[in-house]
Structure formats: structure tokens, C-alpha cells
Backbone as CSV, one residue per row, in Angstrom:
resi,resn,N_x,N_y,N_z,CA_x,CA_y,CA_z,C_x,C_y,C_z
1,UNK,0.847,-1.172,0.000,0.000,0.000,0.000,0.894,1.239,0.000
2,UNK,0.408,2.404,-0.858,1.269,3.450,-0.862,0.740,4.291,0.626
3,UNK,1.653,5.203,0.645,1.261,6.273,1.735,-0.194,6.872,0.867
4,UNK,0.066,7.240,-0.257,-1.614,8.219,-0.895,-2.648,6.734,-0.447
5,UNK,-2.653,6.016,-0.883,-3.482,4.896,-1.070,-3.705,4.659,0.992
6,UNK,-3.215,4.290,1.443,-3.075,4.840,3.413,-3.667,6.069,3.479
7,UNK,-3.498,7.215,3.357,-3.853,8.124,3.877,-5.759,7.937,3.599
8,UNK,-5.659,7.868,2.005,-7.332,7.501,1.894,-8.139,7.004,2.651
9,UNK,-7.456,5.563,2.684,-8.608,4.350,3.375,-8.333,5.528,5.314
10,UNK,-7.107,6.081,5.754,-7.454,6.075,6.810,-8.468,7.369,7.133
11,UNK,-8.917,8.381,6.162,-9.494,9.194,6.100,-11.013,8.724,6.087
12,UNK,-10.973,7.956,4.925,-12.425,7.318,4.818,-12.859,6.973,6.053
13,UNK,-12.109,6.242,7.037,-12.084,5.092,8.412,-12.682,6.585,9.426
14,UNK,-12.062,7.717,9.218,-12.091,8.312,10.433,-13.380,9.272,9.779
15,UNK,-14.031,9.512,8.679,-14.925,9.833,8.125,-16.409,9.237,9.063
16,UNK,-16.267,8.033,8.488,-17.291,6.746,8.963,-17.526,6.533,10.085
17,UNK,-16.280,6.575,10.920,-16.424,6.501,12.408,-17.303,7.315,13.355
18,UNK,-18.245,6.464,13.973,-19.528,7.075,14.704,-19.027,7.402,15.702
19,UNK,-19.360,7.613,16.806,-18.921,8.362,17.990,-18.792,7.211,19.162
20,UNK,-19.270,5.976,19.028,-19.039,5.299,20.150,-17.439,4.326,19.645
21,UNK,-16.618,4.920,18.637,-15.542,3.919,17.996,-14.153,5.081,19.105
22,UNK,-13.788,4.100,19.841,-13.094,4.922,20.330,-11.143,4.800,20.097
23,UNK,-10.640,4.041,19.235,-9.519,3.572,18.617,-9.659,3.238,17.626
24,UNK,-8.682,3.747,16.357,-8.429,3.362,14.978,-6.900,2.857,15.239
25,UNK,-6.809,1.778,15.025,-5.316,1.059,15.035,-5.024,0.653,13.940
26,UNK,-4.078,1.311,13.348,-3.138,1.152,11.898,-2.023,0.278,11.794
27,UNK,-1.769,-0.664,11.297,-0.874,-1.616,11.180,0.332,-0.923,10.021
28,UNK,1.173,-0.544,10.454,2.064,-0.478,8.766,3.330,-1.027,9.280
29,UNK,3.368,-2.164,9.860,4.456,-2.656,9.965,5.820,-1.825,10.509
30,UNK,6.810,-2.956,10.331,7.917,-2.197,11.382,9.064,-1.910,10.361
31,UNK,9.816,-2.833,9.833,10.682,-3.030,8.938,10.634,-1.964,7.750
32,UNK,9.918,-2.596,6.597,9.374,-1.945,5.533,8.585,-0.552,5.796
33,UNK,7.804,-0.829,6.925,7.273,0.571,7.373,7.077,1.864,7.732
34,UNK,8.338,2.250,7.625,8.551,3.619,8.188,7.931,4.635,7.290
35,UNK,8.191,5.088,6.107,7.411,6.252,5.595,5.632,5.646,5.930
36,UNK,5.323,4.665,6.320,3.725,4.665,6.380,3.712,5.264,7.996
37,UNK,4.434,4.772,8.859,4.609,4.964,10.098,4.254,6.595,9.931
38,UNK,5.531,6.951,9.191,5.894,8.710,9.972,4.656,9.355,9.395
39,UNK,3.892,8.812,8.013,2.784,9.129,7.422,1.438,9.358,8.458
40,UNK,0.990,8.374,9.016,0.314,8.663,9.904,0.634,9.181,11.013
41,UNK,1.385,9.224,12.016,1.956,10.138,12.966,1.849,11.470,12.350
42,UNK,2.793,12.132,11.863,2.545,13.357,11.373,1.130,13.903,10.849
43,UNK,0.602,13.250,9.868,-0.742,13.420,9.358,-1.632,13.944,10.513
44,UNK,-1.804,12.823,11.650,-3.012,12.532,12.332,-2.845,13.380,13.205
45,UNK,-1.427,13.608,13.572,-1.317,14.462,14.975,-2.263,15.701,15.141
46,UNK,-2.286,16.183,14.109,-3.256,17.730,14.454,-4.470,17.474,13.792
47,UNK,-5.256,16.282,13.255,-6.594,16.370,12.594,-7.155,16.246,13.707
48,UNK,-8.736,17.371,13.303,-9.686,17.048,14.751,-10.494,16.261,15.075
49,UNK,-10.749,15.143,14.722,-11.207,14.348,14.905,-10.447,13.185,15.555
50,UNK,-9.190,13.305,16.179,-7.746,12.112,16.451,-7.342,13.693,17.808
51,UNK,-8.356,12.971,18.722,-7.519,13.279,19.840,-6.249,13.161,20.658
52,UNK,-5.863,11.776,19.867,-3.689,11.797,20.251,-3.493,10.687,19.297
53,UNK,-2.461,10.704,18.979,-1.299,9.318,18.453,-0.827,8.824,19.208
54,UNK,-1.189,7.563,19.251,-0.284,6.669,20.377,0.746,5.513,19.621
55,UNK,2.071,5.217,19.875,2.664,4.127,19.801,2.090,3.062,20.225
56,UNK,1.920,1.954,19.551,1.350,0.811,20.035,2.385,-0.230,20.610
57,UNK,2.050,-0.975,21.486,2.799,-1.750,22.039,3.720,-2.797,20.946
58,UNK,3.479,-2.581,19.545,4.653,-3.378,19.098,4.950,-2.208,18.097
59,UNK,5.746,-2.313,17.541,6.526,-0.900,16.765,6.057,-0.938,15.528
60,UNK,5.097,-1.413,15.024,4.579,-2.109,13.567,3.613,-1.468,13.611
61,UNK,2.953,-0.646,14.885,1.292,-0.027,15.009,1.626,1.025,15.367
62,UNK,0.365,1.657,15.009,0.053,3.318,15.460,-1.784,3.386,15.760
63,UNK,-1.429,4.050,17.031,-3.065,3.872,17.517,-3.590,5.744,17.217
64,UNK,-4.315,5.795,16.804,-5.460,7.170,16.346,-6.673,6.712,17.539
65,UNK,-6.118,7.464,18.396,-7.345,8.114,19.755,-8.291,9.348,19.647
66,UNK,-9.808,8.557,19.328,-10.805,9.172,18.774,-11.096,9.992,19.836
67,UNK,-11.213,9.320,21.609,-12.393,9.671,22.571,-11.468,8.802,23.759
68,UNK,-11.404,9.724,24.625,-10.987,8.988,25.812,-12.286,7.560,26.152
69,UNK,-11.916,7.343,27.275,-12.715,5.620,26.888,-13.485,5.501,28.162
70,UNK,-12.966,6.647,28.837,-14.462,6.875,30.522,-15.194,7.620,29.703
């Protein structure tokens, strides 16, 4: 998947997303992954609808925090 072709589907994802979805978790791998990585990090950090970027517990993910979860 390219970064343009990523950015889409994750736009569409955060488009669609109703209000009780409270994590979008992006897989772009670890290895091969880095321009998808820094792609979403950077991207997401300031859209308003992605209340934070989180590192995911394995280095291959990136979590998009819609809504705190209390």
C-alpha cells in the first residue's frame, strides 16, 4: 500500500467513524514501514477528529485516539 493509497482508506475510516468507535489502530508494519509509520503520525497528529497518536505496544502499530474511553 502506498502512503496516498493509506492516507485515503485512513481518512475514509475516520470519516465513517460514529462516535461510540473509540480507537483506529493502523498496522504499517515495522521493517518496511517507516514512511507509512511517519505518514500517519505526522498526518493525524493535528486532525480534529484524532484526539492523540499513540505508539502501540509493538513498533509495527500506530493507535489514532478518537475519545478517551471513561
Amino acid at each position: 500500500m502506498t502512503k496516498y493509497q493509506a492516507k485515503v482508506y485512513i481518512d475514509s475510516q475516520l470519516k465513517q467513524a460514529k462516535s461510540d468507535i473509540y480507537i483506529i489502530r493502523v498496522v504499517h508494519g515495522y521493517h518496511g514501514g517507516t514512511q507509512l509509520r511517519e505518514m500517519v503520525r505526522t498526518e493525524y497528529k493535528g486532525n480534529p477528529k484524532v484526539k492523540r497518536v499513540e505508539h502501540g505496544l509493538n513498533p509495527g502499530i500506530t493507535e489514532l485516539i478518537l475519545r478517551e474511553l471513561y
